[in-house]
N, C-alpha and C positions, 0 to 999 in steps of 0.2 A: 750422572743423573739417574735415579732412579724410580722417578714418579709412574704412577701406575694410572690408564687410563679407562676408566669400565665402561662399555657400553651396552643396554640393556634393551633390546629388538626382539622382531619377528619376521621370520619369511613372509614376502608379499608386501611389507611394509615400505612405500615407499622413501618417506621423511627416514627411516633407518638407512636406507641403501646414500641416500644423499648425506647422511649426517656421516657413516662410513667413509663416505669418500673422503669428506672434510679430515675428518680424524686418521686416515692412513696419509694423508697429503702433509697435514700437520704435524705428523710423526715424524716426518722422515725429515724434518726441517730440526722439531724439539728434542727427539730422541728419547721419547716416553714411552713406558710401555703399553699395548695396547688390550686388555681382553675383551671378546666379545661374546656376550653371555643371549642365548634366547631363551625369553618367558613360556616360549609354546606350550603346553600341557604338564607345568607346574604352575599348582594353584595358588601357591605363594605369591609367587612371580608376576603370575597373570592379574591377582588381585591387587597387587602395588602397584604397578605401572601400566597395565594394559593400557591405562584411556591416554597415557604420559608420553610413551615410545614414539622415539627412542628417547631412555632418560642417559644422561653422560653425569659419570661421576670422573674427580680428580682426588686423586690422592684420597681417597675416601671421602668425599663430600660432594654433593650432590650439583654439579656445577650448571646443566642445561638440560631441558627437556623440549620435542619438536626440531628446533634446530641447534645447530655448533655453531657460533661466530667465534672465526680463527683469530682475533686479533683477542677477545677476551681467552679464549684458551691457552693462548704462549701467555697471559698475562697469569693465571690459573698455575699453569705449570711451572713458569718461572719461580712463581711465588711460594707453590707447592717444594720443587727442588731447593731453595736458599732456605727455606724452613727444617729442611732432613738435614741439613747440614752441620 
């Protein structure tokens, strides 16, 4: 499996530290990859999602923002990886 998981945070952010956890817990079960990108002082960044964080993307789509529910995420990923296939 190759699915890639992005997560898009900020330090201090609490909802990102818990949505983190979810997503390092759920890794290690799925086997997706994980990165995690902060908005801090790119303007870009901060104007997309500031008010969203944490947003989670799967396999490049924009799959949750605020929180991760792991049972939709294995559903996300699974679906994500039989699609690359």
């Amino acid at each position: 499996m190759n699915v890639e998981v992005v997560v898009y945070g900020a330090p201090g952010c609490h909802l990102c530290d818990v949505a983190k956890g979810v997503l390092e817990r759920q890794r290690e079960l799925l086997g997706f990859q994980l990165r995690e990108i902060d908005i801090e002082g790119d303007p870009e960044l901060e104007a997309a999602y500031r008010e969203q964080i944490p947003v989670v993307f799967v396999d490049g789509r924009k799959a949750f923002k605020y929180r991760v529910d792991p049972a939709e995420l294995a559903r996300r990923v699974t679906a994500a990886s039989q699609a690359a296939r």
